[in-house]
Z-matrix of the N, CA and C atoms (Angstrom, degrees):
N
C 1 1.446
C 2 1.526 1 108.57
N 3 1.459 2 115.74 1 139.80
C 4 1.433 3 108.78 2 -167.34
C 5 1.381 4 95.14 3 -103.70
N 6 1.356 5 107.59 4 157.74
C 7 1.496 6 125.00 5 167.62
C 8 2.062 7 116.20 6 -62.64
N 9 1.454 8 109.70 7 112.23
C 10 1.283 9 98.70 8 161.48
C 11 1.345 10 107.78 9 -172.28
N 12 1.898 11 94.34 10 138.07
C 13 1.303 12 102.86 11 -163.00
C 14 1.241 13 127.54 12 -78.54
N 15 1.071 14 127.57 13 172.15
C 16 1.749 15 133.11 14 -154.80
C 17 1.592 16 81.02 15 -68.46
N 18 1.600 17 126.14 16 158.95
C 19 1.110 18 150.07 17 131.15
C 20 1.102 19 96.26 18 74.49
N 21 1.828 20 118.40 19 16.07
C 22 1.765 21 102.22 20 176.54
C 23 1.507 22 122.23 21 -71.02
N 24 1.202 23 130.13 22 101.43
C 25 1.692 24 129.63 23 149.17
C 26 1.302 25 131.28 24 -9.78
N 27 1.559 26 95.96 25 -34.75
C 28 1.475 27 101.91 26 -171.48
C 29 1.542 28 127.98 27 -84.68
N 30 1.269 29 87.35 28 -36.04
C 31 2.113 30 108.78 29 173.03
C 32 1.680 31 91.22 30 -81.23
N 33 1.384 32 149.82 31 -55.22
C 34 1.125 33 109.04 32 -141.33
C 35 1.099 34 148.14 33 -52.49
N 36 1.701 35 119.75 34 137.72
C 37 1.662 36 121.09 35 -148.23
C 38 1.579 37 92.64 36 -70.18
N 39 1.135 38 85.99 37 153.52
C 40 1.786 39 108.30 38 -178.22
C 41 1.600 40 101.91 39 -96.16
N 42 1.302 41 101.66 40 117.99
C 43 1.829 42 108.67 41 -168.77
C 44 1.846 43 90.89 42 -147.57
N 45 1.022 44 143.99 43 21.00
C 46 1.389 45 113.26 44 176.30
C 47 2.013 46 91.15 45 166.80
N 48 1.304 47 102.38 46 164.85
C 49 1.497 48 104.68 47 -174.62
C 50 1.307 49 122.36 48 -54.30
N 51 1.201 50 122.66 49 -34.31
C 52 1.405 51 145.05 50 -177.30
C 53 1.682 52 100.76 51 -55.39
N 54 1.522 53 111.34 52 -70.19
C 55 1.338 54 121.45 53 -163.47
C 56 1.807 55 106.08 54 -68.57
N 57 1.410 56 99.53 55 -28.42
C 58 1.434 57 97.47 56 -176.55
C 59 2.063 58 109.74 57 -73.86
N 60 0.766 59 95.08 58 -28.75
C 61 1.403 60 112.13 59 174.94
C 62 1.258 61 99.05 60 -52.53
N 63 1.066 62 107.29 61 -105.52
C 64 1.871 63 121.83 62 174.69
C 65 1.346 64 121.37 63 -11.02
N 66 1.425 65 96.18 64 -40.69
C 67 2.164 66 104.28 65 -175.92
C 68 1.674 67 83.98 66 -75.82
N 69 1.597 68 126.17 67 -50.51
C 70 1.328 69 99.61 68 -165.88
C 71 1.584 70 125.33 69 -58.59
N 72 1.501 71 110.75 70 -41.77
C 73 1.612 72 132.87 71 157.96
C 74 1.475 73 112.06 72 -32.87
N 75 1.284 74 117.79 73 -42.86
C 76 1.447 75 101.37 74 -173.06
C 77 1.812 76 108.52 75 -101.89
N 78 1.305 77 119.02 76 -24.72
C 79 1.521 78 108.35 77 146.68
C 80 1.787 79 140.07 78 -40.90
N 81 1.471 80 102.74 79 -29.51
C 82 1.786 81 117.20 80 137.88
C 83 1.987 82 97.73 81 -14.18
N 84 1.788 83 88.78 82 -82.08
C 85 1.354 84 91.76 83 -148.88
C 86 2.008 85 123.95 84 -61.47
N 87 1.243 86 107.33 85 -4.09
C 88 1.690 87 112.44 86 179.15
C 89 1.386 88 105.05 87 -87.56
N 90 1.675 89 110.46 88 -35.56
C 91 1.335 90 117.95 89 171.70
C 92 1.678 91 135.94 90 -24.91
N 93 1.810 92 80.34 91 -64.66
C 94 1.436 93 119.37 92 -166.92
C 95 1.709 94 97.33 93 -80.49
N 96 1.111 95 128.07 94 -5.92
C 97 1.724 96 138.58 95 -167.17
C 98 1.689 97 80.64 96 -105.02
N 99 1.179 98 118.67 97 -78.81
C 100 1.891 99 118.91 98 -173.13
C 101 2.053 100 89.96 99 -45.26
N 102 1.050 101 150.82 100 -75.83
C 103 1.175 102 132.95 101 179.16
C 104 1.270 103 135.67 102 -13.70
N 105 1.732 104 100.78 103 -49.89
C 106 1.501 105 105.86 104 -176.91
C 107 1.399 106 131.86 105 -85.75
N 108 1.878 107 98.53 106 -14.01
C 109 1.210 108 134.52 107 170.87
C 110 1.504 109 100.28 108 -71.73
N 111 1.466 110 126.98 109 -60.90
C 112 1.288 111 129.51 110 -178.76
C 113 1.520 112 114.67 111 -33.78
N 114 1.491 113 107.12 112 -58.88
C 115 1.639 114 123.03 113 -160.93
C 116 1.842 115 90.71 114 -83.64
N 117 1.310 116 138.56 115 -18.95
C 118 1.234 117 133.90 116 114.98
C 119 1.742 118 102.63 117 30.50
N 120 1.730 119 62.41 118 -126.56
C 121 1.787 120 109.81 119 -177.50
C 122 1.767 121 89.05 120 -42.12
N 123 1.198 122 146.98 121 -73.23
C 124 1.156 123 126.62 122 -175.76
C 125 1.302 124 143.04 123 -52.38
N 126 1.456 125 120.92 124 -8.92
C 127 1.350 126 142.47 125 131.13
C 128 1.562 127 116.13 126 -56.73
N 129 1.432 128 136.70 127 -39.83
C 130 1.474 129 126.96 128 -175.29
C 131 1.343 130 95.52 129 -78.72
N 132 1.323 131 137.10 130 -49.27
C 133 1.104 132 156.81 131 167.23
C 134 1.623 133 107.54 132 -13.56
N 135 1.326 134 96.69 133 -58.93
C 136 1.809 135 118.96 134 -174.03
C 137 1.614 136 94.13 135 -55.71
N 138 1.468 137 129.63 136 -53.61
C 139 1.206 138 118.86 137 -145.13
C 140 1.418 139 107.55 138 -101.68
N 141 1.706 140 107.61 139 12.48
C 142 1.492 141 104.60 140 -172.13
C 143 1.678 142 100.81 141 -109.54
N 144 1.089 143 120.48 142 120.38
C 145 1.603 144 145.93 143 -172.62
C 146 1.464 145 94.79 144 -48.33
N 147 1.313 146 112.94 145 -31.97
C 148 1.910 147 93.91 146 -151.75
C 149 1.536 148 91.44 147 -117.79
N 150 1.409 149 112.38 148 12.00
C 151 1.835 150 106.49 149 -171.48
C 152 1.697 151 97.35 150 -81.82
N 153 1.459 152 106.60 151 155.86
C 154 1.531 153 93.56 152 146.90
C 155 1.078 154 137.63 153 -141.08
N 156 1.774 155 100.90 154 170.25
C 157 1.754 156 112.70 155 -154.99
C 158 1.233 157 121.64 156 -41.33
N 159 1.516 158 127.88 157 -20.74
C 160 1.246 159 137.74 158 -146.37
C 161 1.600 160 94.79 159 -95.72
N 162 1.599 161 111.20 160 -31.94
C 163 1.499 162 136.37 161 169.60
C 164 1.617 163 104.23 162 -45.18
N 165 1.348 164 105.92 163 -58.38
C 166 1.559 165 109.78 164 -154.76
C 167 1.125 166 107.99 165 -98.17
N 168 1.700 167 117.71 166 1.06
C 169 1.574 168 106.26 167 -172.38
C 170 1.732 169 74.70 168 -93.53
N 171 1.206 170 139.04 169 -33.84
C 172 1.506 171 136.53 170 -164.90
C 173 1.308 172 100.38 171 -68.36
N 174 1.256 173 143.21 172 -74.55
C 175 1.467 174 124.10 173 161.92
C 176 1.374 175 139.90 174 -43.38
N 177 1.162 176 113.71 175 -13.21
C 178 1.510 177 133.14 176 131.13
C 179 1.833 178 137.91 177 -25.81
N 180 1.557 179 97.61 178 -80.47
C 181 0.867 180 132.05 179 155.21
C 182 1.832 181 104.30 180 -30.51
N 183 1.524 182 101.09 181 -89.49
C 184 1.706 183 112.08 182 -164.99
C 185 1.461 184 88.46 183 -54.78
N 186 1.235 185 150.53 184 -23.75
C 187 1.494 186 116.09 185 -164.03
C 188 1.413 187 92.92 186 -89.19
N 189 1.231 188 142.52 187 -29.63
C 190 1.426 189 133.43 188 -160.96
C 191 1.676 190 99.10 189 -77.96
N 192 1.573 191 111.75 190 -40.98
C 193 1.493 192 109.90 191 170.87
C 194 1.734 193 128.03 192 -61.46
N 195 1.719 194 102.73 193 -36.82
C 196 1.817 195 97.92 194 156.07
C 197 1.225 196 116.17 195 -56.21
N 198 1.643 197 125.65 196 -40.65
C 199 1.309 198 110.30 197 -161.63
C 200 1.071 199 101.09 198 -52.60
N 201 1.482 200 117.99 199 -59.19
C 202 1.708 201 124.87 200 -148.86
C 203 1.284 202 96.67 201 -73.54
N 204 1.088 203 142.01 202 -16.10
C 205 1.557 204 133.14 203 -174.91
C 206 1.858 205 103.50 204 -88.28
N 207 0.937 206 105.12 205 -35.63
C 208 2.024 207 121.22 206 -179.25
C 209 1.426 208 86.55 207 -53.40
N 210 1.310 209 100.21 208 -67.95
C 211 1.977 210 93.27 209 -165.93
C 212 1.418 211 131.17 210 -55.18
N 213 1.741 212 78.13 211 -24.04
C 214 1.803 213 87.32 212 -176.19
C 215 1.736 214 106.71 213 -83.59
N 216 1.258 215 125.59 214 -10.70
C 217 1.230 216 129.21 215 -178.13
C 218 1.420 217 92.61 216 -96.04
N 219 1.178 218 147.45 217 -23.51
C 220 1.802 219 135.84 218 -161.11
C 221 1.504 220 82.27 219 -88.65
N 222 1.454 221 144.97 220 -46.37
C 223 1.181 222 143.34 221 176.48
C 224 1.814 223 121.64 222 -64.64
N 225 1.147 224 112.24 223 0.49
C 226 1.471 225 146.46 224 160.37
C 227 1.757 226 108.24 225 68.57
N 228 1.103 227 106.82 226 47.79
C 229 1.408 228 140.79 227 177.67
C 230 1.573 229 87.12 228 -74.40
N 231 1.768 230 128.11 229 97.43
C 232 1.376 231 110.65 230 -176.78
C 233 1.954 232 105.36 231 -88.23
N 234 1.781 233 106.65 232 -24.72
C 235 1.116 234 82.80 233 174.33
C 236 1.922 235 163.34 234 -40.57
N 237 1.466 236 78.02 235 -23.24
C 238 1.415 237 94.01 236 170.94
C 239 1.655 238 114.23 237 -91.69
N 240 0.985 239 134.17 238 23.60
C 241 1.170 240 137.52 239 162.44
C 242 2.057 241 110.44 240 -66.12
N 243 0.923 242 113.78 241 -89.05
C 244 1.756 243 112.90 242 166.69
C 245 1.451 244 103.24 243 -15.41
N 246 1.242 245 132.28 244 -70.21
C 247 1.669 246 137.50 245 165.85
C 248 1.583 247 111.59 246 -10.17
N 249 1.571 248 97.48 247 -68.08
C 250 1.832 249 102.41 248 163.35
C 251 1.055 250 130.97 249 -55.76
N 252 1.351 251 119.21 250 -48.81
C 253 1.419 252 120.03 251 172.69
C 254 1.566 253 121.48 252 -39.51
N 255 1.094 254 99.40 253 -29.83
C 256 2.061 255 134.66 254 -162.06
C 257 1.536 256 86.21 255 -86.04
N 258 1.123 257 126.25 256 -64.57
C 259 1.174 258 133.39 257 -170.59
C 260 1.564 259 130.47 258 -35.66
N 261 1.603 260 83.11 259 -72.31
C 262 1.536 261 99.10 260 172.74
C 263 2.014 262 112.46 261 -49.87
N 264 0.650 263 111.28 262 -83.20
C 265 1.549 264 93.89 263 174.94
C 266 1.625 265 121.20 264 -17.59
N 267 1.394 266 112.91 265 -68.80
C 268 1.512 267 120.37 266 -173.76
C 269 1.713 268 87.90 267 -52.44
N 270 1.287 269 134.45 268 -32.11
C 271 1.645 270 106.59 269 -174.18
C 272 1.712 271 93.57 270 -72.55
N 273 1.058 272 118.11 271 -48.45
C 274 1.423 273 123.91 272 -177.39
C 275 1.693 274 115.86 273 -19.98
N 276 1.341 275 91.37 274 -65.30
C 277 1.552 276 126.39 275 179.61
C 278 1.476 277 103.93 276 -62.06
N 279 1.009 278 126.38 277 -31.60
C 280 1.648 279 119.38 278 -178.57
C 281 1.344 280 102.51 279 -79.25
N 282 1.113 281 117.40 280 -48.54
C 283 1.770 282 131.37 281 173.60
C 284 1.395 283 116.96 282 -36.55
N 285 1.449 284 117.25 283 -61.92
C 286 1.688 285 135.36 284 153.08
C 287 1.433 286 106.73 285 -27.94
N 288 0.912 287 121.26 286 -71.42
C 289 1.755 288 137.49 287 -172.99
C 290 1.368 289 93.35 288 -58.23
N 291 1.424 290 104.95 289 -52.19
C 292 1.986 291 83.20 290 -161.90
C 293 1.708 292 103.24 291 -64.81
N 294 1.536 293 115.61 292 -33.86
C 295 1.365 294 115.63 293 163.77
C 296 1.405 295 126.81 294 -4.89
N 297 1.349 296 100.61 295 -92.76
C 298 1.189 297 140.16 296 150.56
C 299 1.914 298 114.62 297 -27.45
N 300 1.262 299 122.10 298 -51.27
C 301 1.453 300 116.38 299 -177.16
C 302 1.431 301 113.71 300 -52.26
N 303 1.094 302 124.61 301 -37.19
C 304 1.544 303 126.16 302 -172.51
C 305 1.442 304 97.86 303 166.63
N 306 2.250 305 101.92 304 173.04
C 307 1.242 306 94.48 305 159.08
C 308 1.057 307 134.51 306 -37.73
N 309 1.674 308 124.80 307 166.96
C 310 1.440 309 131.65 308 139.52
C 311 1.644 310 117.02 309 -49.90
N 312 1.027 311 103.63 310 163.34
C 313 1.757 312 130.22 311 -170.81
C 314 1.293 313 98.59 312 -64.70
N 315 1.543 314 138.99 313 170.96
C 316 1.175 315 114.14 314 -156.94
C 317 1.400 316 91.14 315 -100.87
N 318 1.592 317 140.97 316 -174.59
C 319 1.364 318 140.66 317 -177.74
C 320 1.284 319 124.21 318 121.88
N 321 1.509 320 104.79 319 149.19
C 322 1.652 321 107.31 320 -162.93
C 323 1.199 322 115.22 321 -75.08
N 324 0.806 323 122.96 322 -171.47
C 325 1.940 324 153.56 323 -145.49
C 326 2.467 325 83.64 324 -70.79
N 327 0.830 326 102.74 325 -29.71
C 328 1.623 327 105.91 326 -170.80
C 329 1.185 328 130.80 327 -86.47
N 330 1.457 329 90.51 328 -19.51
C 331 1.835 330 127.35 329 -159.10
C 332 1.856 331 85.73 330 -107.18
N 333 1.212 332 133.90 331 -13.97
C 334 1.509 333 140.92 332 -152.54
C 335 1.628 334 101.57 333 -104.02
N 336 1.831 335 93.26 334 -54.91
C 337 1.634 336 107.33 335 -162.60
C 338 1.562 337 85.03 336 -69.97
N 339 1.568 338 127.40 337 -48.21
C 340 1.086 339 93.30 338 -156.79
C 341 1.860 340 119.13 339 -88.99
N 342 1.144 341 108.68 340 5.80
C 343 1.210 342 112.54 341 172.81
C 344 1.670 343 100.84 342 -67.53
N 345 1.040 344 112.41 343 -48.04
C 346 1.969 345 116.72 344 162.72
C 347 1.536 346 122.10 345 -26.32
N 348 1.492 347 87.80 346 -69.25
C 349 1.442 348 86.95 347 173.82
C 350 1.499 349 133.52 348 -73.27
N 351 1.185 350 106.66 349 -1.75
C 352 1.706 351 111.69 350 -174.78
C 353 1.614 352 106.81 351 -104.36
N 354 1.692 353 104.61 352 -7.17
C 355 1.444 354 97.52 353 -172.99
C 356 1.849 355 96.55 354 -120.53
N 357 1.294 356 107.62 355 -9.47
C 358 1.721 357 112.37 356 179.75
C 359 1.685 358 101.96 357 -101.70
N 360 1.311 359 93.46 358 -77.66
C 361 1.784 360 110.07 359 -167.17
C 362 1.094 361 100.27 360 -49.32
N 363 1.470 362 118.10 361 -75.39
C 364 1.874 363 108.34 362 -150.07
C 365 1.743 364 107.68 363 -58.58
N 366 1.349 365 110.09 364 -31.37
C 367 1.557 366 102.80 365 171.15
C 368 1.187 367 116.30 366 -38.29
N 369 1.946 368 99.56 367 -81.20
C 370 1.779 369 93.71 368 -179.82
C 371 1.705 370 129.35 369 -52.58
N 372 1.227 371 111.92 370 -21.03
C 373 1.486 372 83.02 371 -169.35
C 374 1.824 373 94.82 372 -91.75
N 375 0.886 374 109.06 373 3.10
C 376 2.170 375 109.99 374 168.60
C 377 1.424 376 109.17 375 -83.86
N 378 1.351 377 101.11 376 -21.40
C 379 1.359 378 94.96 377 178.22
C 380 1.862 379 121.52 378 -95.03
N 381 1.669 380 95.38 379 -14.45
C 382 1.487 381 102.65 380 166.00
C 383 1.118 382 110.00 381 -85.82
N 384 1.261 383 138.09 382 -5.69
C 385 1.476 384 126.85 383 -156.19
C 386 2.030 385 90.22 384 -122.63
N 387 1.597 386 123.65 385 -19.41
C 388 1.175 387 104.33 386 162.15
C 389 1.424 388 126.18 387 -93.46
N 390 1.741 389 103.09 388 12.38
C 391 1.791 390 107.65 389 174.06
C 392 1.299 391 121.45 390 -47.78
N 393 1.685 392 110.73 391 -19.30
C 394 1.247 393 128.53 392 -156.18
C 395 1.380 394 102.81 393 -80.41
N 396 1.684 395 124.97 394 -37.82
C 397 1.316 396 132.67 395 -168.76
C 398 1.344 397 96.47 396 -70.03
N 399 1.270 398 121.21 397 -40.50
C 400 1.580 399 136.08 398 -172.18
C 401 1.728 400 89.57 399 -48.38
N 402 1.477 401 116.71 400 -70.05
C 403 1.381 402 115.48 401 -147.66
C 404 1.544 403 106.14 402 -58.72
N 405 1.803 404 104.53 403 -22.99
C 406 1.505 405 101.24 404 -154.72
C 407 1.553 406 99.93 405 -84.62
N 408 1.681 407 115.05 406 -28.72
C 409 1.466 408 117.63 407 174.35
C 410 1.536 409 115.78 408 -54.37
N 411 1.425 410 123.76 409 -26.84
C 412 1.726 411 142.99 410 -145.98
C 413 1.626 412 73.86 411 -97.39
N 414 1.174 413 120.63 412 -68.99
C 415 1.426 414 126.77 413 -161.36
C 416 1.424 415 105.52 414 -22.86
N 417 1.760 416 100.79 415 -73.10
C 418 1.475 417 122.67 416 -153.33
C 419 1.780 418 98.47 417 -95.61
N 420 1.017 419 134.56 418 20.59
C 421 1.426 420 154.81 419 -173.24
C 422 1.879 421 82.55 420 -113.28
N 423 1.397 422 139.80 421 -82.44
C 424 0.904 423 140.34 422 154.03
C 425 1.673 424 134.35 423 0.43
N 426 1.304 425 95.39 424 -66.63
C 427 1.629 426 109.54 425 157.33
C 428 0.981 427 125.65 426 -80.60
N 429 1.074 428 137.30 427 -0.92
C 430 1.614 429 117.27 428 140.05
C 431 1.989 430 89.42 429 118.13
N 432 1.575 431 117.17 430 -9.34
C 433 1.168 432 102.68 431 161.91
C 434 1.667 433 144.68 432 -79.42
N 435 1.387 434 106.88 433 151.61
C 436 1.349 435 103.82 434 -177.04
C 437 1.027 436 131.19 435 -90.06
N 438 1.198 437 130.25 436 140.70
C 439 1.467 438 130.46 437 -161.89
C 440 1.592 439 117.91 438 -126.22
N 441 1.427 440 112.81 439 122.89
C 442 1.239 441 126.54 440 -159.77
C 443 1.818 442 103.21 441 -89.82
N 444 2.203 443 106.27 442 154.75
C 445 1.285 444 69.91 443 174.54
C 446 1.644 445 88.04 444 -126.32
């Protein structure tokens, strides 16, 4: 038996058009969190001497493309769901690279962890919490409905 809490929004099982809807609607919201995180990293990006531009116009870039895709999913536009799926990796992949570009920006022990968490954590758990849009697109992908984007 799996763990889930009373009145959570976030798990509800996808069983019928209604519910699939809603899971896609609220996948909007992890979206629009990887966005702000994106333009983030493209702000630290700015202030680090040895990063490069080509780096930050690319995290750039993907956050302006979550936005517009977030909104278009809170309006329950399921087509763009697959788009995300697509997504999440390429932020992944920018992350790797920025790795790789050079040190971090200069800053203490606080300024470090949280560069961690904005380029590790908030990904994965946006990306567990928009699995849900996934299931609700699979659902109605299944039934034979069409989905606008």
């Amino acid at each position: 038996m799996a763990f889930e809490a009373p009145n959570s929004r976030w798990w509800v099982p996808v069983t019928d058009p209604a519910s699939a809807s809603e899971a896609i609607k609220l996948s909007g919201l992890p979206v629009i969190v990887l966005a702000f995180n994106s333009a983030f990293l493209a702000i630290e990006l700015l202030f680090n001497a040895d990063a490069s531009p080509a780096l930050m116009f690319a995290f750039l870039a993907l956050a302006i493309v979550l936005v517009v895709i977030a909104f278009r999913l809170r309006k329950g536009h399921a087509g763009y769901v697959p788009f995300v799926a697509a997504l999440f990796p390429a932020f992944l992949a920018l992350v790797v690279l920025d790795s790789f570009s050079g040190p971090p920006a200069a800053g203490g022990l606080l300024t470090q962890i949280f560069l961690v968490i904005s380029k590790w954590i908030v990904p994965a758990l946006a990306a567990i919490l928009a699995y849900r849009g996934l299931k609700g697109w699979q659902w109605l992908r299944a039934q034979g409905t069409r989905m606008t984007f």
